[in-house]
PQR file of N, CA, C, O and H, with PARSE charges and radii, in Angstrom:
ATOM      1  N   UNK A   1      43.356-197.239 -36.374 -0.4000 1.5000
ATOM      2  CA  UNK A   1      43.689-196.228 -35.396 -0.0000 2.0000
ATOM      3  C   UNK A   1      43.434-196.744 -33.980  0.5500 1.7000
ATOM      4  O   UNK A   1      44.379-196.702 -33.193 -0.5500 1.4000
ATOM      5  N   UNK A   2      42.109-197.288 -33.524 -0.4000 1.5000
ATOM      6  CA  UNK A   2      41.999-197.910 -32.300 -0.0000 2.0000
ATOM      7  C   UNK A   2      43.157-198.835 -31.883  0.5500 1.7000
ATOM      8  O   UNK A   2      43.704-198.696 -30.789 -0.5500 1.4000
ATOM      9  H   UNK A   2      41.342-197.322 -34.164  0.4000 1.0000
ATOM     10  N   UNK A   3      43.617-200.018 -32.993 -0.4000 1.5000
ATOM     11  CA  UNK A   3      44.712-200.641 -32.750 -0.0000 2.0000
ATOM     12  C   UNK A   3      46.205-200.010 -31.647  0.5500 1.7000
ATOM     13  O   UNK A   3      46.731-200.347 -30.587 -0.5500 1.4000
ATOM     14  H   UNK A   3      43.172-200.131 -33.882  0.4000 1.0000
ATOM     15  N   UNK A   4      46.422-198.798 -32.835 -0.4000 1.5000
ATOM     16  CA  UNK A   4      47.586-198.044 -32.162 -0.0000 2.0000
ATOM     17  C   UNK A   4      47.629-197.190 -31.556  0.5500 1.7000
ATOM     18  O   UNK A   4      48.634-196.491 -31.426 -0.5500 1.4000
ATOM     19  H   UNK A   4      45.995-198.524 -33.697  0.4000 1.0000
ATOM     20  N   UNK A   5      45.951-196.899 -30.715 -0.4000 1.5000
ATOM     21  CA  UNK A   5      45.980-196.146 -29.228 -0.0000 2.0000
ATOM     22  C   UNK A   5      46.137-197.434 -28.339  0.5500 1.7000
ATOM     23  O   UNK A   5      46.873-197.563 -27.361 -0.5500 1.4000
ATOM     24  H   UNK A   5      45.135-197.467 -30.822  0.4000 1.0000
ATOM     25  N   UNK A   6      45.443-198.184 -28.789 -0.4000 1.5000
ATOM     26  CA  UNK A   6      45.424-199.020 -27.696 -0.0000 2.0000
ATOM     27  C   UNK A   6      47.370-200.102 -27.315  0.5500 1.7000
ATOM     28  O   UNK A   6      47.758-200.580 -26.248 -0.5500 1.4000
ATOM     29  H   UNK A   6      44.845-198.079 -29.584  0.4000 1.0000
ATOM     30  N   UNK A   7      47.967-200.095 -28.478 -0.4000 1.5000
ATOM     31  CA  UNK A   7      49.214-200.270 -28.219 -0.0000 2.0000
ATOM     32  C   UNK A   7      49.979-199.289 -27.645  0.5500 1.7000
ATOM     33  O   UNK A   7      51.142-199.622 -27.418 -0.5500 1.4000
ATOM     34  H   UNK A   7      47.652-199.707 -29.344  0.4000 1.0000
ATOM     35  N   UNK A   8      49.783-198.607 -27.461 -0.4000 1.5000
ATOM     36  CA  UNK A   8      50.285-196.820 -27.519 -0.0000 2.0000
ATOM     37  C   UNK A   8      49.829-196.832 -25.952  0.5500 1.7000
ATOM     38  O   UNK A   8      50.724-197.011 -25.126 -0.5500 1.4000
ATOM     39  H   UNK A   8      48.838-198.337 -27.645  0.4000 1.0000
ATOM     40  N   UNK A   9      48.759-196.690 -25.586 -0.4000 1.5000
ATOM     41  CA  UNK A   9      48.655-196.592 -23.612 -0.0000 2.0000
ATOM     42  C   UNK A   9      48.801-197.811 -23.208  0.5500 1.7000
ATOM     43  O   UNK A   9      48.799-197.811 -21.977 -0.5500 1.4000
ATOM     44  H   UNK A   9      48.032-196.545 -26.258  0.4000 1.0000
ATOM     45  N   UNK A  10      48.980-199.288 -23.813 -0.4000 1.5000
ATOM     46  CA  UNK A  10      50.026-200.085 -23.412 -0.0000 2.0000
ATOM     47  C   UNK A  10      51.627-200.052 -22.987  0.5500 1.7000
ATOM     48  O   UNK A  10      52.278-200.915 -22.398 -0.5500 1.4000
ATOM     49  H   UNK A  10      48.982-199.288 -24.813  0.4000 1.0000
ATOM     50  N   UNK A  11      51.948-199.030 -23.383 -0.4000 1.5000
ATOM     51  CA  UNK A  11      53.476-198.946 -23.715 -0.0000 2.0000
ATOM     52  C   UNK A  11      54.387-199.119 -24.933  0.5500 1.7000
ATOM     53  O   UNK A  11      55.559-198.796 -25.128 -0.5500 1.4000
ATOM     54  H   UNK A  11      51.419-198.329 -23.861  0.4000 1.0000
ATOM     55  N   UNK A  12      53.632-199.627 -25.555 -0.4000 1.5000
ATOM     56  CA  UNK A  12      54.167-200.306 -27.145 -0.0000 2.0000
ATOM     57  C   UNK A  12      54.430-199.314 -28.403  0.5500 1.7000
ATOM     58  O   UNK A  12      53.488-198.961 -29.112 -0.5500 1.4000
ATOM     59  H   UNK A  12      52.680-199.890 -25.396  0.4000 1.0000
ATOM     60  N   UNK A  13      55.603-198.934 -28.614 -0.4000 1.5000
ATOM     61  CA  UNK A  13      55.734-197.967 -29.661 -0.0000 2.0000
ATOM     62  C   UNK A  13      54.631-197.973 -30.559  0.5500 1.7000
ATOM     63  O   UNK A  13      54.279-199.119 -30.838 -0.5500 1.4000
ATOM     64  H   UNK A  13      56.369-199.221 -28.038  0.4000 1.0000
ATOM     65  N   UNK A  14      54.059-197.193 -31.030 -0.4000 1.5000
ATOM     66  CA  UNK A  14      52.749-197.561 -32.725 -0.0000 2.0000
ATOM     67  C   UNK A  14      52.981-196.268 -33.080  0.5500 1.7000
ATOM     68  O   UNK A  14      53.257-195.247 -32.450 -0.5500 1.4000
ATOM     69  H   UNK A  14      54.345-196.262 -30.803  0.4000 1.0000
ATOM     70  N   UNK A  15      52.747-196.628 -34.632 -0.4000 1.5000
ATOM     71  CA  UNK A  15      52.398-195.561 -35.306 -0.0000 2.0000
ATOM     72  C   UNK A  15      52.007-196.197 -36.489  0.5500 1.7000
ATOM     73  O   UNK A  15      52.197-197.402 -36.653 -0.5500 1.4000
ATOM     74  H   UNK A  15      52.523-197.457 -35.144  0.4000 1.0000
ATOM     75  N   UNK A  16      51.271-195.202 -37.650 -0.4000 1.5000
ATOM     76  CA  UNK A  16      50.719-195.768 -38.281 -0.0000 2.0000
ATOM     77  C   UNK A  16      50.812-195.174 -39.946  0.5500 1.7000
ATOM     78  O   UNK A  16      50.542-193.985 -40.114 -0.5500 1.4000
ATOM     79  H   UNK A  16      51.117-194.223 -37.516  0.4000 1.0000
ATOM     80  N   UNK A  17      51.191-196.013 -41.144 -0.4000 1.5000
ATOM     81  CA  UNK A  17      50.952-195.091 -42.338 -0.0000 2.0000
ATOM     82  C   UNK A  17      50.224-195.532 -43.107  0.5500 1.7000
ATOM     83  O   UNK A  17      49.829-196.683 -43.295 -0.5500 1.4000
ATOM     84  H   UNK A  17      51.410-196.980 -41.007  0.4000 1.0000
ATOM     85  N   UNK A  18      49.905-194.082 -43.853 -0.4000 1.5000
ATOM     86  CA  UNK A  18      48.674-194.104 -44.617 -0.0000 2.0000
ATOM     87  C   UNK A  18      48.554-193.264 -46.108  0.5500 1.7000
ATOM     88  O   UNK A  18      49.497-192.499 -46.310 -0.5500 1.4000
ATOM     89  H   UNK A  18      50.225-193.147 -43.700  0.4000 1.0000
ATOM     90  N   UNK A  19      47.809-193.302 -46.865 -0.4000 1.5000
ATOM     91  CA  UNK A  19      47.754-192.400 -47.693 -0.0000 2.0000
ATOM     92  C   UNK A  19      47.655-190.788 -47.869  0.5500 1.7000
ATOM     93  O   UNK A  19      46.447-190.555 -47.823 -0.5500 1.4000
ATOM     94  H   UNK A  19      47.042-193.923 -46.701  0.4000 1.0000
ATOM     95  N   UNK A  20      48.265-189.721 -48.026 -0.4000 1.5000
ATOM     96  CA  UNK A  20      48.112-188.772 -47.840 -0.0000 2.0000
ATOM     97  C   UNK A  20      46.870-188.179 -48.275  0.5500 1.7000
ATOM     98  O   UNK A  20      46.800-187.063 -47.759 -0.5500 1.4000
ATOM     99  H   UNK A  20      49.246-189.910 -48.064  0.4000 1.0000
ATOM    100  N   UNK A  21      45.484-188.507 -49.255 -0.4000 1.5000
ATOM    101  CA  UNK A  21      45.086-188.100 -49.099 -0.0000 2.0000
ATOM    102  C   UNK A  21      43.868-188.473 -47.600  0.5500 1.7000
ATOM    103  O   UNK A  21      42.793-187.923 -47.363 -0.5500 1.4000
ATOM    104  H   UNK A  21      45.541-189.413 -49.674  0.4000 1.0000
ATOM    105  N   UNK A  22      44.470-189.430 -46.931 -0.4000 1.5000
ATOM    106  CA  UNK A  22      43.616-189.143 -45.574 -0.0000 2.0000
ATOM    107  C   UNK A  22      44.174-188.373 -44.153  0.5500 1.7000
ATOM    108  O   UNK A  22      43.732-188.616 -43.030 -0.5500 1.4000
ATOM    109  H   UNK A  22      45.344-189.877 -47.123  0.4000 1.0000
ATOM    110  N   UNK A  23      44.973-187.638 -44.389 -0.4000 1.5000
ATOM    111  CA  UNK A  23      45.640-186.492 -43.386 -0.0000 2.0000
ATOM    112  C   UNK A  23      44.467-186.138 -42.100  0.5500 1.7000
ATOM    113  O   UNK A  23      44.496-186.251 -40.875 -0.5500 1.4000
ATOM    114  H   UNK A  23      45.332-187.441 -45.301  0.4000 1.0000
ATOM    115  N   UNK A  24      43.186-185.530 -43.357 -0.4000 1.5000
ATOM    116  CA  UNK A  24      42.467-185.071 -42.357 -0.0000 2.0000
ATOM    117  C   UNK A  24      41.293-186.152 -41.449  0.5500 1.7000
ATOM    118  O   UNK A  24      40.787-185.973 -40.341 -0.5500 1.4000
ATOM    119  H   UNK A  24      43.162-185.438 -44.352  0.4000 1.0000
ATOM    120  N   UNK A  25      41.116-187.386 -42.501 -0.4000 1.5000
ATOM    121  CA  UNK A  25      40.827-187.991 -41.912 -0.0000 2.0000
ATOM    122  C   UNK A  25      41.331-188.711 -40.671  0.5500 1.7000
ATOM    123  O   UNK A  25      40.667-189.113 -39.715 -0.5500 1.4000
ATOM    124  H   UNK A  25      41.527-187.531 -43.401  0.4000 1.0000
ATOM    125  N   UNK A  26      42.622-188.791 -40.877 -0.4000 1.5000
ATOM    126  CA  UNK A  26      43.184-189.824 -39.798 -0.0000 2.0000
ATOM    127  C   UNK A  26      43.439-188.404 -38.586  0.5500 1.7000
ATOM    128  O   UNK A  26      43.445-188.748 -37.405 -0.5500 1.4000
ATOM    129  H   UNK A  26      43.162-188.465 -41.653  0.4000 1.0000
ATOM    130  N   UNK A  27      43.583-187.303 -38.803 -0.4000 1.5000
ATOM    131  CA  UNK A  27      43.063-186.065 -37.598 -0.0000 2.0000
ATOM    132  C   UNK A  27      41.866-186.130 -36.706  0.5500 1.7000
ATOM    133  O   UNK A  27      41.703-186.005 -35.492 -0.5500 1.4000
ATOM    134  H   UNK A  27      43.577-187.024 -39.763  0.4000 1.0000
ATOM    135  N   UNK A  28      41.173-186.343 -37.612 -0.4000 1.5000
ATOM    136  CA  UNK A  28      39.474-186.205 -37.114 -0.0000 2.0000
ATOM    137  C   UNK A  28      39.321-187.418 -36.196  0.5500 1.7000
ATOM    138  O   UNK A  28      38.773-187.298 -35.100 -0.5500 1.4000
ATOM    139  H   UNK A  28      41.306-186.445 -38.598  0.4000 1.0000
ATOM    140  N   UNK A  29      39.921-188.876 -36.742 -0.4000 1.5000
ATOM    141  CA  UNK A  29      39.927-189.921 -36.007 -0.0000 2.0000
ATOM    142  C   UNK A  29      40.316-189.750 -34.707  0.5500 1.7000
ATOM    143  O   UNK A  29      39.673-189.822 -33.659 -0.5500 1.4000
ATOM    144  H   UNK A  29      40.366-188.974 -37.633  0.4000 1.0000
ATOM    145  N   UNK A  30      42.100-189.381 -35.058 -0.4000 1.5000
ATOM    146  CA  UNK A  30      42.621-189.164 -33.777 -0.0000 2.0000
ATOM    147  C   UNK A  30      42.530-188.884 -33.032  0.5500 1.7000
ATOM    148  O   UNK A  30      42.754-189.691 -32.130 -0.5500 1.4000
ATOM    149  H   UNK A  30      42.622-189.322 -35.909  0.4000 1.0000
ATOM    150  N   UNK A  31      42.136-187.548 -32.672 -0.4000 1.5000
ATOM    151  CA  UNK A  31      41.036-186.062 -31.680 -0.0000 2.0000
ATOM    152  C   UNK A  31      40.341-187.148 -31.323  0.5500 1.7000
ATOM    153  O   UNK A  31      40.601-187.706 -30.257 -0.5500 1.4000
ATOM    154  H   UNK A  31      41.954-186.893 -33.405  0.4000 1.0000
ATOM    155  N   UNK A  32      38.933-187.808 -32.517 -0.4000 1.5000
ATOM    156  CA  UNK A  32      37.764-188.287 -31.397 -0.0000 2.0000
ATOM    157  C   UNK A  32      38.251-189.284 -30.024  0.5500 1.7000
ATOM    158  O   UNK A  32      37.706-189.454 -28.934 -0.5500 1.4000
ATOM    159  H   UNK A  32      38.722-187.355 -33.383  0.4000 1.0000
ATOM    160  N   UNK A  33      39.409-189.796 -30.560 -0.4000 1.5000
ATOM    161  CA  UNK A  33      39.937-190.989 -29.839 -0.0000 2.0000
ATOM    162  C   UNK A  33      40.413-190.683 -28.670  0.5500 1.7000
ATOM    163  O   UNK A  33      40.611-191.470 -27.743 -0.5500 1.4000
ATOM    164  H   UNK A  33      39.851-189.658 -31.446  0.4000 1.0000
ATOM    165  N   UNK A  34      40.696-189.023 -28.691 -0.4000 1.5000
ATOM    166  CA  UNK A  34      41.479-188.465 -27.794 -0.0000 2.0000
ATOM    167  C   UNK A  34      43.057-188.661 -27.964  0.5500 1.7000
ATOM    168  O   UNK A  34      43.723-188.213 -27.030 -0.5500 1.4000
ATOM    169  H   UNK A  34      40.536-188.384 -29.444  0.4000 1.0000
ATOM    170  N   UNK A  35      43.587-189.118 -28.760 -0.4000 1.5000
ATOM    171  CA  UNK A  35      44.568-189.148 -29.097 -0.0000 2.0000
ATOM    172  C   UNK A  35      45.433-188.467 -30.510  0.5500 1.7000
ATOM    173  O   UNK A  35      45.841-189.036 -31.522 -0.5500 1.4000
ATOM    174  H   UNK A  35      43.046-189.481 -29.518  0.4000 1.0000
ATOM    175  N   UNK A  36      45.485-187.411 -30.204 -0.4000 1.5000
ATOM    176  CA  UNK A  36      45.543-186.450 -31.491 -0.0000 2.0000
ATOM    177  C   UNK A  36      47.147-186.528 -31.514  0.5500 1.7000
ATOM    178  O   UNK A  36      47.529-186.459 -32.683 -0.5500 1.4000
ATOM    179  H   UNK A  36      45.153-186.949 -29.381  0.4000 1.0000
ATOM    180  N   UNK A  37      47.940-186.619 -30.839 -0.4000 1.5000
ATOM    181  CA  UNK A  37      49.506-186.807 -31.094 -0.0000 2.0000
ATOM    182  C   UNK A  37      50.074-187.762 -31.546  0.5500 1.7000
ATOM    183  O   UNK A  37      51.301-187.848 -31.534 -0.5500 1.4000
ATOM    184  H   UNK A  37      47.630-186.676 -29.890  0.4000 1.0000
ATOM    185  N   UNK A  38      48.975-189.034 -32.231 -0.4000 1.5000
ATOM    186  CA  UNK A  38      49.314-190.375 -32.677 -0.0000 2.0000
ATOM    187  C   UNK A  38      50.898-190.333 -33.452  0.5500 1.7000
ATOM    188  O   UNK A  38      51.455-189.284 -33.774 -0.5500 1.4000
ATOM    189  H   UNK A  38      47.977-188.964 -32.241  0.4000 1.0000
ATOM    190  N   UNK A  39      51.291-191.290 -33.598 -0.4000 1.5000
ATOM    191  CA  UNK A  39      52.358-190.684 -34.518 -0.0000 2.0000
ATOM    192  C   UNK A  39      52.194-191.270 -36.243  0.5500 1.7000
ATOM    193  O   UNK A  39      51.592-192.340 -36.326 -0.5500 1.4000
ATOM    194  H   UNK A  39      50.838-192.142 -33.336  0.4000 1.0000
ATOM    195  N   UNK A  40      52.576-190.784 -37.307 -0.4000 1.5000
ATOM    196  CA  UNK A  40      51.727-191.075 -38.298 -0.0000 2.0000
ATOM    197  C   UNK A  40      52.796-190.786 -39.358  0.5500 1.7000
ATOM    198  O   UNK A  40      53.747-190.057 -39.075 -0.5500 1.4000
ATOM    199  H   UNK A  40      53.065-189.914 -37.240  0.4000 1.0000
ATOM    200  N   UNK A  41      52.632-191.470 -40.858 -0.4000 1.5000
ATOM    201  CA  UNK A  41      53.451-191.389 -41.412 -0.0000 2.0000
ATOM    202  C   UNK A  41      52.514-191.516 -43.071  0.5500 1.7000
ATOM    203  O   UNK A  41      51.896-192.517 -43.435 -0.5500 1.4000
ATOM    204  H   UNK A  41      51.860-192.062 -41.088  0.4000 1.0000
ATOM    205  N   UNK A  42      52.655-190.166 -43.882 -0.4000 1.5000
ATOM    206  CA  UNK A  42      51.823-190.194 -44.736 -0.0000 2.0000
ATOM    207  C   UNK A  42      52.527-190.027 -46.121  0.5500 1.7000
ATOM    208  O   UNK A  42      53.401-189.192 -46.354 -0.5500 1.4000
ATOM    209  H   UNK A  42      53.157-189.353 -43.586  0.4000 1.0000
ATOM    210  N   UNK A  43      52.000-190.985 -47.055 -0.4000 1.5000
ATOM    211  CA  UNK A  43      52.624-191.468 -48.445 -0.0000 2.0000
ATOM    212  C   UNK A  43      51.630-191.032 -49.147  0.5500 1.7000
ATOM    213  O   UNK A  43      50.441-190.888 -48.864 -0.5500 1.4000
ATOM    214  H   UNK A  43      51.291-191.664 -46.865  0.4000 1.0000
ATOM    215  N   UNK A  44      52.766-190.655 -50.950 -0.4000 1.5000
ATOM    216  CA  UNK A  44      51.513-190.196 -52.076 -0.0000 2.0000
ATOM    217  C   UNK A  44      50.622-191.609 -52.666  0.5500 1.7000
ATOM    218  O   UNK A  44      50.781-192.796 -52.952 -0.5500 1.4000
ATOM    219  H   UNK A  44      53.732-190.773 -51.180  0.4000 1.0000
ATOM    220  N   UNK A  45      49.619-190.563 -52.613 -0.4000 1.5000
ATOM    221  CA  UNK A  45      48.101-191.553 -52.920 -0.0000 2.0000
ATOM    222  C   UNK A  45      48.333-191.824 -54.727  0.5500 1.7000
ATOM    223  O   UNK A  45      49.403-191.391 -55.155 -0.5500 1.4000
ATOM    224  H   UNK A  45      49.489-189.599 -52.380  0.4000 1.0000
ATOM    225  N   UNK A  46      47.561-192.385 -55.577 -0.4000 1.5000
ATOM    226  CA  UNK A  46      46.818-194.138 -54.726 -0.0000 2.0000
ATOM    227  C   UNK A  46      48.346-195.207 -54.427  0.5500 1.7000
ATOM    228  O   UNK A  46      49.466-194.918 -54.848 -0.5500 1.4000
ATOM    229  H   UNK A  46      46.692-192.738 -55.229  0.4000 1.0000
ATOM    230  N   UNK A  47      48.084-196.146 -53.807 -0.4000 1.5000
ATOM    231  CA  UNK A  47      48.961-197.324 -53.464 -0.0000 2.0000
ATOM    232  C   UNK A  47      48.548-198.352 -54.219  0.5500 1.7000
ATOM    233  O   UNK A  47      49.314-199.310 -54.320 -0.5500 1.4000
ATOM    234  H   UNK A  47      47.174-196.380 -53.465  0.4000 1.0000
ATOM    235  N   UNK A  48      47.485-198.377 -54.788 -0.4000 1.5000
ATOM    236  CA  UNK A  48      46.666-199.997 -55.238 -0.0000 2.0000
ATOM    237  C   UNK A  48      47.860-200.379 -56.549  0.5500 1.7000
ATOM    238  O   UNK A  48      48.735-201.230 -56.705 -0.5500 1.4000
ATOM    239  H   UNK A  48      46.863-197.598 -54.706  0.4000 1.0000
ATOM    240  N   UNK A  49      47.375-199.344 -57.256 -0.4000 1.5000
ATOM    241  CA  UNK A  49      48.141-199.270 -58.906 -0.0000 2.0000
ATOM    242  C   UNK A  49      50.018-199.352 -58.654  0.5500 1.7000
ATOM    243  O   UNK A  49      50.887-199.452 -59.519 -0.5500 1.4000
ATOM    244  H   UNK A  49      46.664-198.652 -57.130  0.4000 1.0000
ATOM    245  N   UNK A  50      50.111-199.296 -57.698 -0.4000 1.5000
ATOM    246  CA  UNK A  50      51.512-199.065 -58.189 -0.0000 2.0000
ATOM    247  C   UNK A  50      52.637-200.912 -58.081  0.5500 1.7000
ATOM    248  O   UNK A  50      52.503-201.820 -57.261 -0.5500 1.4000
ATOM    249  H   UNK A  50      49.405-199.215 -56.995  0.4000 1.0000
ATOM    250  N   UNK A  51      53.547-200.814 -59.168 -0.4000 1.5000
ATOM    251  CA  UNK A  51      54.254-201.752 -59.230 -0.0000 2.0000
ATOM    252  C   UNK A  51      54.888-202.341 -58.059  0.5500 1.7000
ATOM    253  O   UNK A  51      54.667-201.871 -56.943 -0.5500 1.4000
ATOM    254  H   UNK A  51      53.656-200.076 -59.834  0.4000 1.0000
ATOM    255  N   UNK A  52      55.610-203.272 -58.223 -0.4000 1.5000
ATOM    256  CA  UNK A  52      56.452-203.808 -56.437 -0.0000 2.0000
ATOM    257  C   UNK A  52      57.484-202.701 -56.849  0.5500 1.7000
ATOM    258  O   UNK A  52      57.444-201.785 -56.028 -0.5500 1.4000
ATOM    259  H   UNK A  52      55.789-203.654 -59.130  0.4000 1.0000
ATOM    260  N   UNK A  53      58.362-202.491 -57.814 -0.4000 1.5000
ATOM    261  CA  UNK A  53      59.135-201.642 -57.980 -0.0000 2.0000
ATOM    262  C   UNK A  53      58.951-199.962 -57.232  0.5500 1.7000
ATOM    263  O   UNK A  53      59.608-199.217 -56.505 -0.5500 1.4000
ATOM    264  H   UNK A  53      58.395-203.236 -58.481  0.4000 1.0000
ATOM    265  N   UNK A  54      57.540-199.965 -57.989 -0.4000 1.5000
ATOM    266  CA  UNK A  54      57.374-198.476 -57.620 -0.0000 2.0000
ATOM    267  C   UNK A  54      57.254-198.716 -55.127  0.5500 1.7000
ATOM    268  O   UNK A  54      57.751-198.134 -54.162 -0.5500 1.4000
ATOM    269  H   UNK A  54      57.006-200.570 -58.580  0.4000 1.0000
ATOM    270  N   UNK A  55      56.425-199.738 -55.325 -0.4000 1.5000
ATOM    271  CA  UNK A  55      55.965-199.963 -53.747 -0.0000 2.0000
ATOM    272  C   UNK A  55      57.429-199.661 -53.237  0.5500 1.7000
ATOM    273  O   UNK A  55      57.725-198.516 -52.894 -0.5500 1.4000
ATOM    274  H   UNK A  55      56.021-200.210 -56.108  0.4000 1.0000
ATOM    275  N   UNK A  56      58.389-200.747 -53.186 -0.4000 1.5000
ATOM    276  CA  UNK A  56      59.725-200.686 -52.855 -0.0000 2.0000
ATOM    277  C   UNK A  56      60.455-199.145 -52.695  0.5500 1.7000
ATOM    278  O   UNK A  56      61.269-198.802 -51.839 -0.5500 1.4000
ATOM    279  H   UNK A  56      58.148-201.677 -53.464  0.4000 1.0000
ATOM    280  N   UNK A  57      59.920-198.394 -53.737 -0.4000 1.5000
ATOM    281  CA  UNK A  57      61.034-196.956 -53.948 -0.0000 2.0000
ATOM    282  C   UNK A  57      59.933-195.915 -52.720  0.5500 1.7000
ATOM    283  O   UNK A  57      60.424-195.057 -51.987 -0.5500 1.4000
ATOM    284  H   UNK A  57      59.259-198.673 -54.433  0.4000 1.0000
ATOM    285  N   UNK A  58      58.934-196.141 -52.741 -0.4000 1.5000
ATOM    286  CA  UNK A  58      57.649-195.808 -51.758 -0.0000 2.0000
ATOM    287  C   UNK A  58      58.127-195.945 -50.624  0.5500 1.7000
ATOM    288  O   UNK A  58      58.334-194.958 -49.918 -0.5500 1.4000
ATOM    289  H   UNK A  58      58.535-196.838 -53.337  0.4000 1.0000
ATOM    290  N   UNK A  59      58.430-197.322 -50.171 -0.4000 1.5000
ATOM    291  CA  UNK A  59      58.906-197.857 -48.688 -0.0000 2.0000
ATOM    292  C   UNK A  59      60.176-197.309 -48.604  0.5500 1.7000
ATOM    293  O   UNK A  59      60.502-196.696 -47.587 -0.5500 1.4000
ATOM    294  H   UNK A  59      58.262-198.125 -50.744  0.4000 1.0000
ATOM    295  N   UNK A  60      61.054-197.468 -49.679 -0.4000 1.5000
ATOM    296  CA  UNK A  60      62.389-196.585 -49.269 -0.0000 2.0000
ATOM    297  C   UNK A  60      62.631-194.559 -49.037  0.5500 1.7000
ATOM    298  O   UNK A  60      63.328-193.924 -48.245 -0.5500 1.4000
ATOM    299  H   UNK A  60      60.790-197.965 -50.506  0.4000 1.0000
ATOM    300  N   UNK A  61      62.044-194.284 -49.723 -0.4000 1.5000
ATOM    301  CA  UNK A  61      61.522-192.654 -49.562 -0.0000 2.0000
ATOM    302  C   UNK A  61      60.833-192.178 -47.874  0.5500 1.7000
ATOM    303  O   UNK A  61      61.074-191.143 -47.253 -0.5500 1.4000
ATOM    304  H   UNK A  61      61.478-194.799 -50.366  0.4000 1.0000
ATOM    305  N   UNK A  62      59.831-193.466 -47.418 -0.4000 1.5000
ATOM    306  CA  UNK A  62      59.569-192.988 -46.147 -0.0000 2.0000
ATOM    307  C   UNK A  62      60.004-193.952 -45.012  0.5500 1.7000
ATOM    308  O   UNK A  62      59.393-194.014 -43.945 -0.5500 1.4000
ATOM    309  H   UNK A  62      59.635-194.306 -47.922  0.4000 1.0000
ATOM    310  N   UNK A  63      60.899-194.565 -45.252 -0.4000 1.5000
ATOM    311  CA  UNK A  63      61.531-195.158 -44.104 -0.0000 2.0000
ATOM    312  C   UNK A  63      62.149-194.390 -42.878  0.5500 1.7000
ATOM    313  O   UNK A  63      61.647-194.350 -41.755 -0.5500 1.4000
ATOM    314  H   UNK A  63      61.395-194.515 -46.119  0.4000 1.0000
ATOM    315  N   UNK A  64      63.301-193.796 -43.268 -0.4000 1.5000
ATOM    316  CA  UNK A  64      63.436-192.682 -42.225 -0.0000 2.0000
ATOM    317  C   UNK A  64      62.135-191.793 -41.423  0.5500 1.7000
ATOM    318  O   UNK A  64      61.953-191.753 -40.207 -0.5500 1.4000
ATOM    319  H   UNK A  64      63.708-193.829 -44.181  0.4000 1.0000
ATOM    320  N   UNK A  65      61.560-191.315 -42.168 -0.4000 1.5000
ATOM    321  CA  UNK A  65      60.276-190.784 -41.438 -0.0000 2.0000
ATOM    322  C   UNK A  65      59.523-192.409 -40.365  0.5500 1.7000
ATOM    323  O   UNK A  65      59.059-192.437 -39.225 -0.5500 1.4000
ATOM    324  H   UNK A  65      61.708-191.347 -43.156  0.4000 1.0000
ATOM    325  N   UNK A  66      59.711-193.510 -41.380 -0.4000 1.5000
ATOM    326  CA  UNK A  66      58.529-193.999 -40.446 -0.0000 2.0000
ATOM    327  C   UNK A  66      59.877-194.442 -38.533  0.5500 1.7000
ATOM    328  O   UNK A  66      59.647-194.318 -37.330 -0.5500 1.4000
ATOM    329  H   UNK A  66      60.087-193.487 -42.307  0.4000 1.0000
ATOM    330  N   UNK A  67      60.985-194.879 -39.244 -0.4000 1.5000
ATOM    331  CA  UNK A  67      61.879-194.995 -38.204 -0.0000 2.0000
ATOM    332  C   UNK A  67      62.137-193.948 -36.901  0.5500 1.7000
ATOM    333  O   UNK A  67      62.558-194.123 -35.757 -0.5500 1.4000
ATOM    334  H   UNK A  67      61.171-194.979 -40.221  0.4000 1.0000
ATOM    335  N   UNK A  68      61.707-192.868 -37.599 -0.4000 1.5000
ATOM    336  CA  UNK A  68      61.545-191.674 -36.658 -0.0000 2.0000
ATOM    337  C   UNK A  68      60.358-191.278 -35.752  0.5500 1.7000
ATOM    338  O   UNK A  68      60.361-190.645 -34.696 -0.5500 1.4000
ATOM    339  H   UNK A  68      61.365-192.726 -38.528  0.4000 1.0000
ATOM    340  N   UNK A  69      59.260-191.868 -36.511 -0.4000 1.5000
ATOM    341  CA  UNK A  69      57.845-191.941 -35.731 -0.0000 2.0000
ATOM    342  C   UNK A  69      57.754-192.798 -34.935  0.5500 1.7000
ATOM    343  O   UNK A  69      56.982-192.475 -34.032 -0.5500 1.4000
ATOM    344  H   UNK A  69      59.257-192.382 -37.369  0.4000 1.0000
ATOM    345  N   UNK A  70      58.284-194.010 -34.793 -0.4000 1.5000
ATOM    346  CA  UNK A  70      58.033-195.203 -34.342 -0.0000 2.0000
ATOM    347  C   UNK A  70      59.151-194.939 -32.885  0.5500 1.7000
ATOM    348  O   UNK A  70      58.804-195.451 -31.821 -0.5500 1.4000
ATOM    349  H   UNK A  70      58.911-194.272 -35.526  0.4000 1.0000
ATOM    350  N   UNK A  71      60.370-194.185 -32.939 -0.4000 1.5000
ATOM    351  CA  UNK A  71      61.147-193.783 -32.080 -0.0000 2.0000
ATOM    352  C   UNK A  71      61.068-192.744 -31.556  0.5500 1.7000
ATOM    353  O   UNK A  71      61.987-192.485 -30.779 -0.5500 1.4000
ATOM    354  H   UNK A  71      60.652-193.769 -33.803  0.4000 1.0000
ATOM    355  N   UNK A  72      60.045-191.771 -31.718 -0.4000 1.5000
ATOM    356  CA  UNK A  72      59.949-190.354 -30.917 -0.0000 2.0000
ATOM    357  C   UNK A  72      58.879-190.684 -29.418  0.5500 1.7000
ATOM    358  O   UNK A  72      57.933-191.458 -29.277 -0.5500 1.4000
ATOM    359  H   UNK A  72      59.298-191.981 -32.349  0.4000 1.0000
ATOM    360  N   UNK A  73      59.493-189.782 -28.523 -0.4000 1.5000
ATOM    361  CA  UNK A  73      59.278-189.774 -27.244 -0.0000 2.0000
ATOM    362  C   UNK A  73      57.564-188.987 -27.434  0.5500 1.7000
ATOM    363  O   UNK A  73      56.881-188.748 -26.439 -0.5500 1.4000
ATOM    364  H   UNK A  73      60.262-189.153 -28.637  0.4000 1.0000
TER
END
């Protein structure tokens, strides 16, 4: 998260994804950081276990979302 504030009041598009079950965590982060509008992109949990197959259909399901985070004003 520090990473992509600090790219972020650089000028540098960021955003960041993560597992859905850390929603509230990556909230709580954000706020302390002062940066609660991060832009963020959240996938079903766990990631470890899953095949390249399954990863691949993962990355394709939230692409649009992440293409959209990474491009919003």
């Amino acid at each position: 998260m520090h990473d992509i504030v600090d790219l972020e009041t650089r000028g540098v598009p960021a955003m960041f994804i993560a597992s859905d079950v850390f929603v509230q965590a990556a909230q709580s982060q954000a706020n302390a950081l002062g940066f609660s509008t991060v832009q963020r992109v959240f996938v079903p949990h766990p990631i470890q276990d899953r095949t390249d197959d399954e990863m691949r259909a993962l990355a394709d399901s939230a692409y649009d979302s992440i293409v959209a985070a990474i491009t919003k004003n």
